[in-house]
VEXDREN-616179 format. One record per residue (C-alpha): residue in one letter; x, y, z negated; residue number from 1. Coordinates in nm, 2 decimals. Layout:
# residues N
@r A&c1 X&c2 Y&c3 Z&k NUM $
...
END
This chain:
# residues 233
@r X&c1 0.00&c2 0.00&c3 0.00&k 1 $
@r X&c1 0.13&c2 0.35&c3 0.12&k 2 $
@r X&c1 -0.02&c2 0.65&c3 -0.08&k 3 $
@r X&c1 0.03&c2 0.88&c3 0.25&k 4 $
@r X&c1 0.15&c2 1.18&c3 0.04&k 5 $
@r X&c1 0.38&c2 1.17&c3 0.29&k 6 $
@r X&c1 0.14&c2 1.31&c3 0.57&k 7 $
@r X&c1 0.15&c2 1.67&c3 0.50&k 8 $
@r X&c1 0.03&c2 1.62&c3 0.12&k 9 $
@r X&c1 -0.33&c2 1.46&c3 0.30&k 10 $
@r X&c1 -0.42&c2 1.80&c3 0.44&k 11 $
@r X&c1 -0.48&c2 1.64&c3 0.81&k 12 $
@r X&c1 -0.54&c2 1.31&c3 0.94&k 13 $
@r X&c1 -0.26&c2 1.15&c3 1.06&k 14 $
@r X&c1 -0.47&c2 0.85&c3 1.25&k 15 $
@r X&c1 -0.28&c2 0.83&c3 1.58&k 16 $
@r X&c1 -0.67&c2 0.83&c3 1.72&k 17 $
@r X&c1 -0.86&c2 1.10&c3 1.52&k 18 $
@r X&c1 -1.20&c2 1.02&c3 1.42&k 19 $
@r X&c1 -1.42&c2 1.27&c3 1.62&k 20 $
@r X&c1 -1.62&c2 1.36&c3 1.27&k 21 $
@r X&c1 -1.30&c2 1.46&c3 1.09&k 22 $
@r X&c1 -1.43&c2 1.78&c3 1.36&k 23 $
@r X&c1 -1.61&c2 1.89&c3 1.15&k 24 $
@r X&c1 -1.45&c2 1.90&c3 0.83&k 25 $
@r X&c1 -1.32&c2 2.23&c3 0.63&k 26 $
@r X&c1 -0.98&c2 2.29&c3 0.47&k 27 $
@r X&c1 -1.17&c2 2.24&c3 0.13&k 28 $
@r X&c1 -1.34&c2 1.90&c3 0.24&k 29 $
@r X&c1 -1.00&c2 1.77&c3 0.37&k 30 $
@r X&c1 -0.83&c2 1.80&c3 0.06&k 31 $
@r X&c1 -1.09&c2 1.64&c3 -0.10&k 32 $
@r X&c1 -1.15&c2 1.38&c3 0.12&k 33 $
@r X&c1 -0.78&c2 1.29&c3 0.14&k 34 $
@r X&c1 -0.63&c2 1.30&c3 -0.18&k 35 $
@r X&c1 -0.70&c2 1.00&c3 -0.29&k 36 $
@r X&c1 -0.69&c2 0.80&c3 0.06&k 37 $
@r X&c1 -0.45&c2 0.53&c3 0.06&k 38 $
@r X&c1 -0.25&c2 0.34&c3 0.36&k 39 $
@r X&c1 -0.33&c2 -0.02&c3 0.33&k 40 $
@r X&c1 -0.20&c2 -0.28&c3 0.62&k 41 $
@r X&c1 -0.36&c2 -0.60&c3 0.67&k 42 $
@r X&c1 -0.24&c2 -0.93&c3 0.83&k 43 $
@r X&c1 -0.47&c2 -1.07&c3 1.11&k 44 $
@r X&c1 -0.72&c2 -1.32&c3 0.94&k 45 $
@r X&c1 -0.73&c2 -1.12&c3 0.64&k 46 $
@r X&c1 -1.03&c2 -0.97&c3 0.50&k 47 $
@r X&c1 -1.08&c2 -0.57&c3 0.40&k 48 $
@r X&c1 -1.44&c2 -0.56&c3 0.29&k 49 $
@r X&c1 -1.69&c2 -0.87&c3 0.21&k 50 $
@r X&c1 -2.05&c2 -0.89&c3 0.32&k 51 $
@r X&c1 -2.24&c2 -0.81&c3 -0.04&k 52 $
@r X&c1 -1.96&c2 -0.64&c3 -0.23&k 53 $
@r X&c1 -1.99&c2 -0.31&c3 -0.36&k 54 $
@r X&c1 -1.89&c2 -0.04&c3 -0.18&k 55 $
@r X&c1 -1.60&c2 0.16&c3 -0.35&k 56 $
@r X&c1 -1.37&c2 0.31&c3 -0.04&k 57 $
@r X&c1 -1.46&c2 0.38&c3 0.33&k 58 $
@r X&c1 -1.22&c2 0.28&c3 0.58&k 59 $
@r X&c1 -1.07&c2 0.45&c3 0.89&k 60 $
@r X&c1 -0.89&c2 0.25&c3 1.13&k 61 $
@r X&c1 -0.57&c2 0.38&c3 1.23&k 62 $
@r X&c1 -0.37&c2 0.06&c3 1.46&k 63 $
@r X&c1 -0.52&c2 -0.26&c3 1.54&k 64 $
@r X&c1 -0.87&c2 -0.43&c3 1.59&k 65 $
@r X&c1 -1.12&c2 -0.54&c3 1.33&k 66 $
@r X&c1 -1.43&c2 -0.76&c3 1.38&k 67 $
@r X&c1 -1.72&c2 -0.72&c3 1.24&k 68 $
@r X&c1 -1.98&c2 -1.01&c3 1.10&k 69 $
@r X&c1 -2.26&c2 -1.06&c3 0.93&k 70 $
@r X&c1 -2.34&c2 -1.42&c3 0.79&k 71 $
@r X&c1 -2.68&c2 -1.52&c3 0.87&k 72 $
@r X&c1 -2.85&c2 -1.83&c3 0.77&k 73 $
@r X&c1 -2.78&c2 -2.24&c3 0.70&k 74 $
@r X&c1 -2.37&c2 -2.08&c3 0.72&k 75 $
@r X&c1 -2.41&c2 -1.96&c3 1.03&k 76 $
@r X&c1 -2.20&c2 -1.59&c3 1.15&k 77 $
@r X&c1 -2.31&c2 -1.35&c3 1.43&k 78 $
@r X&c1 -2.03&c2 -1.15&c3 1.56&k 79 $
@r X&c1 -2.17&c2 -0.79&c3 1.55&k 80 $
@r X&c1 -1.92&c2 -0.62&c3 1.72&k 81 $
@r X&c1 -1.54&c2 -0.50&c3 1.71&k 82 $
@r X&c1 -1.40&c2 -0.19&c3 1.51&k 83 $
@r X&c1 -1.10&c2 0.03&c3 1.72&k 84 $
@r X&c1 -0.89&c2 0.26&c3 1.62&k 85 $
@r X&c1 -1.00&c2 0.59&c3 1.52&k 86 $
@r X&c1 -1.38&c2 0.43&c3 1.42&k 87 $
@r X&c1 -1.50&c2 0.45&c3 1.03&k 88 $
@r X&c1 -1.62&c2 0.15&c3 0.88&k 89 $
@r X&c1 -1.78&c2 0.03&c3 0.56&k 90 $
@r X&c1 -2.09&c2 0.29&c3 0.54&k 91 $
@r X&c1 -2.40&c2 0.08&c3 0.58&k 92 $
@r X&c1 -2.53&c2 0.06&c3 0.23&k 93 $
@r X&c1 -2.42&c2 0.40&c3 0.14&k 94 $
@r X&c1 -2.71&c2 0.54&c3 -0.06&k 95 $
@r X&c1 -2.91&c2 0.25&c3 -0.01&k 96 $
@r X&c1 -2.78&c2 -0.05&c3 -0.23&k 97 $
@r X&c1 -2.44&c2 0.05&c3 -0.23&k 98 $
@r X&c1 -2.34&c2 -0.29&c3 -0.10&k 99 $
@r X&c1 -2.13&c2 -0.38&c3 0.23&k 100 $
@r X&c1 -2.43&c2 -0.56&c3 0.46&k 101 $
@r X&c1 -2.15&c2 -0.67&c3 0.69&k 102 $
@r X&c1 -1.81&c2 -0.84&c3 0.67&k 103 $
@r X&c1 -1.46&c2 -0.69&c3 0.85&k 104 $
@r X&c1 -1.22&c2 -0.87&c3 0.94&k 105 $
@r X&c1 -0.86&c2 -0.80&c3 1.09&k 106 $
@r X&c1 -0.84&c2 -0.94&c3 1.40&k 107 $
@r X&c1 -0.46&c2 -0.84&c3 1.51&k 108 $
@r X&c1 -0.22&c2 -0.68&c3 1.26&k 109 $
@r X&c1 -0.39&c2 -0.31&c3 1.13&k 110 $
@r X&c1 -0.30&c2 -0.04&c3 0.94&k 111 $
@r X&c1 -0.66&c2 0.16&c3 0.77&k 112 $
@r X&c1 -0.68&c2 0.44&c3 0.60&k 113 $
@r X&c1 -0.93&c2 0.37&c3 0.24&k 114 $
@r X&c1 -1.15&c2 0.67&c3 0.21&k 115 $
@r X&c1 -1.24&c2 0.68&c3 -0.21&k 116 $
@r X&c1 -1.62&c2 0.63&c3 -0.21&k 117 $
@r X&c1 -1.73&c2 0.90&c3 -0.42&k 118 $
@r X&c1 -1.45&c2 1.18&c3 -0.24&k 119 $
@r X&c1 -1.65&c2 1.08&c3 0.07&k 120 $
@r X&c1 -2.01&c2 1.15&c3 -0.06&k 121 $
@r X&c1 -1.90&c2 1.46&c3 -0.22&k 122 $
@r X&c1 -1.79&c2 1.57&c3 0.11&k 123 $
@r X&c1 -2.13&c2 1.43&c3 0.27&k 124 $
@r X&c1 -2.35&c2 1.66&c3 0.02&k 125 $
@r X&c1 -2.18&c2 2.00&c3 0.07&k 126 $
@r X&c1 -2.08&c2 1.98&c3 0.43&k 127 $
@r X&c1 -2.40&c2 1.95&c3 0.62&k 128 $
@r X&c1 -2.25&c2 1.95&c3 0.97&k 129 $
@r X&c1 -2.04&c2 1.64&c3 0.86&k 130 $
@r X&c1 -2.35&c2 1.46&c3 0.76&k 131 $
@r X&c1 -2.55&c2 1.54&c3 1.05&k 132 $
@r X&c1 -2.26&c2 1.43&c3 1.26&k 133 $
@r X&c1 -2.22&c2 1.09&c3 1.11&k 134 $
@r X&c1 -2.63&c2 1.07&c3 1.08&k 135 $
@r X&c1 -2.62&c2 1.09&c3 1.46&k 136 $
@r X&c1 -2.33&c2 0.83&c3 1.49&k 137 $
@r X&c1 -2.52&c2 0.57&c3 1.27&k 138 $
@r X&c1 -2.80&c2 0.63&c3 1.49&k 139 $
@r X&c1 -2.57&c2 0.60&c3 1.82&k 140 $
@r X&c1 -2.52&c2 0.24&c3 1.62&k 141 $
@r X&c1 -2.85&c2 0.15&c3 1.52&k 142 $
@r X&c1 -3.02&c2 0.18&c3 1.90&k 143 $
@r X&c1 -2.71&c2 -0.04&c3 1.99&k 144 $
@r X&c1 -2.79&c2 -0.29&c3 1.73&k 145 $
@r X&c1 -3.12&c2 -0.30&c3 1.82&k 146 $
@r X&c1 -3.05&c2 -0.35&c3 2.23&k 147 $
@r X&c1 -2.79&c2 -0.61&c3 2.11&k 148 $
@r X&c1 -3.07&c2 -0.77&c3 1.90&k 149 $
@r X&c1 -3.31&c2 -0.81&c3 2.23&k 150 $
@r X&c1 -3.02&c2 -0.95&c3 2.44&k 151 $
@r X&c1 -2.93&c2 -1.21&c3 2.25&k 152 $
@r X&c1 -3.30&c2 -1.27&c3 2.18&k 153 $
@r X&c1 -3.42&c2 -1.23&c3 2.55&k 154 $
@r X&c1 -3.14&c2 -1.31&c3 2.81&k 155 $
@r X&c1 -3.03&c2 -1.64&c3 2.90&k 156 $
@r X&c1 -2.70&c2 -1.81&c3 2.74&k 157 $
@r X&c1 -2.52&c2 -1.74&c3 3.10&k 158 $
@r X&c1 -2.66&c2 -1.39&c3 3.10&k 159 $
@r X&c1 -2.49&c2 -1.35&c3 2.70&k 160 $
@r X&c1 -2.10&c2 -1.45&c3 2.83&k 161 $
@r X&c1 -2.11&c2 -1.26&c3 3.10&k 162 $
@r X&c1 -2.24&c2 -0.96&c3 2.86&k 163 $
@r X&c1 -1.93&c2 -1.08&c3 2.64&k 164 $
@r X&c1 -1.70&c2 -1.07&c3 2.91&k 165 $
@r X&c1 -1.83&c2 -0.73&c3 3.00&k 166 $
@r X&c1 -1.78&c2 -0.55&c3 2.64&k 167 $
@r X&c1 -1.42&c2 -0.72&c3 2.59&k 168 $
@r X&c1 -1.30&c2 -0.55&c3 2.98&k 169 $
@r X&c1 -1.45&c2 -0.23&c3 2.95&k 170 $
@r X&c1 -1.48&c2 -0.16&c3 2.58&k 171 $
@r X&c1 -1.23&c2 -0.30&c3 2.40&k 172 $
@r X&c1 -0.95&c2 -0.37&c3 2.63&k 173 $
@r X&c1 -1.05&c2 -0.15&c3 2.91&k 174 $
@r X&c1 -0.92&c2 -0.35&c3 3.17&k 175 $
@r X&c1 -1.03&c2 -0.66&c3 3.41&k 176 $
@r X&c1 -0.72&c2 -0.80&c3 3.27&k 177 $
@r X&c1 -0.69&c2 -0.90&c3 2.90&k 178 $
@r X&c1 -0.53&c2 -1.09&c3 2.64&k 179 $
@r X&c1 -0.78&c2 -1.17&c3 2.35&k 180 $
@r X&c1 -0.68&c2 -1.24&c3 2.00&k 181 $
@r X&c1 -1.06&c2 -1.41&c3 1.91&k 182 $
@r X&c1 -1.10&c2 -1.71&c3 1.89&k 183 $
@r X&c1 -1.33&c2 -1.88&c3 2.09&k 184 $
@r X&c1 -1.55&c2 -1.96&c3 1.77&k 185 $
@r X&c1 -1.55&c2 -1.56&c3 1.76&k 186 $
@r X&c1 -1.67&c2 -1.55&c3 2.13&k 187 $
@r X&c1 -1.93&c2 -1.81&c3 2.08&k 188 $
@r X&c1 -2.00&c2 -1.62&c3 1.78&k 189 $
@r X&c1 -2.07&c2 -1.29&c3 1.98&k 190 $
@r X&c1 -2.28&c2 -1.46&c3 2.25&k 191 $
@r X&c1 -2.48&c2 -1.66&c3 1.92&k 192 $
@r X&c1 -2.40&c2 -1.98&c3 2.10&k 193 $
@r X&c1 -2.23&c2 -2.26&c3 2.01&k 194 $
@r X&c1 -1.86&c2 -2.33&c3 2.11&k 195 $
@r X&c1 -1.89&c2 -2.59&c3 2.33&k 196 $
@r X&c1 -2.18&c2 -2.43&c3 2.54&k 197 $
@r X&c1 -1.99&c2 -2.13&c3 2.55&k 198 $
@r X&c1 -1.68&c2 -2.31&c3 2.65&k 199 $
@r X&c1 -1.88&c2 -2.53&c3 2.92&k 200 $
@r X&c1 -2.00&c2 -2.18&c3 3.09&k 201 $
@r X&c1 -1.67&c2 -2.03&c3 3.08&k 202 $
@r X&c1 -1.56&c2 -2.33&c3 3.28&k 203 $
@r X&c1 -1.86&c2 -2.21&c3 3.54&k 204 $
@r X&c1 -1.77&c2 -1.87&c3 3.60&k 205 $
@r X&c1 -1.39&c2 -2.00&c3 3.63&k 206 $
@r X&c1 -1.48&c2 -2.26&c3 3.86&k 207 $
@r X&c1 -1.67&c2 -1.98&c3 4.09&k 208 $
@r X&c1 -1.36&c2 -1.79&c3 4.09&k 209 $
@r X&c1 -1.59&c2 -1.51&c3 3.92&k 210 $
@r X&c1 -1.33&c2 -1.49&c3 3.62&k 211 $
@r X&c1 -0.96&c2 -1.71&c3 3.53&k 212 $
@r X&c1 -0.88&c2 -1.79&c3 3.20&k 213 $
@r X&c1 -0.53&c2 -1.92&c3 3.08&k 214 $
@r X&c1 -0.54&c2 -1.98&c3 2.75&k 215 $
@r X&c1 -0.65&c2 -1.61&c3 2.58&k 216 $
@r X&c1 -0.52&c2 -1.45&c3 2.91&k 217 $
@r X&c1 -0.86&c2 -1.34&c3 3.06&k 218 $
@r X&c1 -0.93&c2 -1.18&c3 3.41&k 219 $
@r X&c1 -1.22&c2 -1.03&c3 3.59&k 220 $
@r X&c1 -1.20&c2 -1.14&c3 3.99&k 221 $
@r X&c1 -1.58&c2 -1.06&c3 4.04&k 222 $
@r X&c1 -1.70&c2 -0.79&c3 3.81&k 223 $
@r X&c1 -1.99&c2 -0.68&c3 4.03&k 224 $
@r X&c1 -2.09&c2 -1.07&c3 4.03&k 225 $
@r X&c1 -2.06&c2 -1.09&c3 3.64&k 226 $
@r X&c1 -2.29&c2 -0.76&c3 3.57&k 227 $
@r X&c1 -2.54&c2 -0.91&c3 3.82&k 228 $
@r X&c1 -2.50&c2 -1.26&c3 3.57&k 229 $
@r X&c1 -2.57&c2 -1.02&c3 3.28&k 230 $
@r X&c1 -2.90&c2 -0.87&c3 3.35&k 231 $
@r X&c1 -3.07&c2 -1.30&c3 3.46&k 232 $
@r X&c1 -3.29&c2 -1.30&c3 3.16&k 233 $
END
């Protein structure tokens, strides 16, 4: 753990990707917000916060990738989505039942910054432009949530890789070419399919020279074919 005094006594954020809400943030509410933030690194595979533990810091990524899962029931884990640098985790719950809803989990090596709990709300309650920014951003999250909900609901199990496929090239990775550090558990877990199934369709869009796949080397031959395999319901 790195205490980060050494970043301009916490005055500024010194995330190599700047969270667009620290915008909006004073002089006053940086100082606050900052003086008790703490550097933390995390291996890939470890956890930073647990589904149903209490909230007590916020986290900003600052390097690396973070996944983000809720368990649902009989065992059974939904990959919600992937956390990128710059991006503030940890909120849902926040007022509510001050509980973490999801769990996040390191992916590749990272590096966060842990945002005290209670310097964070203090902020939220005096600066009203930072609240209504990060209101709008949980929004932003919620309508995804909810179109995420009716895909994996409503489109076909072919339709839910190639969706996969989609958000890894040109959200995550931003490229048609792409290493992956998931797993393919964590894949079948995004498309809420099994492995094998997942696998086994893989296989289909390799074998119609649509995508290759070499190991967790990944690339896109057909993209315009994939998007039209997204929206089969």
């Amino acid at each position: 753990m790195f205490d980060c005094a050494q970043y301009e006594n916490c005055n500024e954020c010194c995330c190599p990707v700047k969270p667009l809400l620290y915008n909006d943030l004073s002089k006053e509410n940086k100082e606050i917000l900052f003086y008790h933030r703490r550097e933390v690194e995390f291996k890939a595979g470890e956890t930073i916060f647990k589904q149903s533990t209490a909230i007590t810091h916020i986290a900003c990524l600052r390097e690396g990738f973070v996944k983000i899962t809720a368990e649902a029931h009989q065992g059974k884990t939904l990959l919600i989505g992937i956390s990128q640098p710059g991006d503030i985790f940890g909120i849902t719950g926040l007022y509510v039942d001050e509980i973490h809803h999801s769990s996040f989990q390191a992916i590749t090596d990272i590096k966060v910054c842990l945002l005290e709990v209670n310097s964070f709300k203090q902020v939220l309650e005096t600066n009203i432009k930072f609240s209504l920014s990060l209101l709008k951003r949980l929004n932003q999250l919620a309508i995804k949530s909810k179109n995420r909900t009716i895909d994996l609901t409503s489109k076909t199990m072919y339709a839910r890789v190639a969706d996969m496929i989609i958000y890894l090239s040109t959200i995550i990775y931003k490229s048609n070419k792409f290493t992956t550090t998931l797993k393919r558990q964590d894949l079948a877990d995004f498309c809420a399919l099994s492995k094998e199934c997942m696998i086994r369709i893989l296989k289909s869009y390799k074998e119609d020279k649509i995508i290759s796949i070499k190991g967790d080397d990944f690339e896109i031959h057909n993209l315009n074919e994939l998007k039209k395999l997204s929206q089969y319901n």
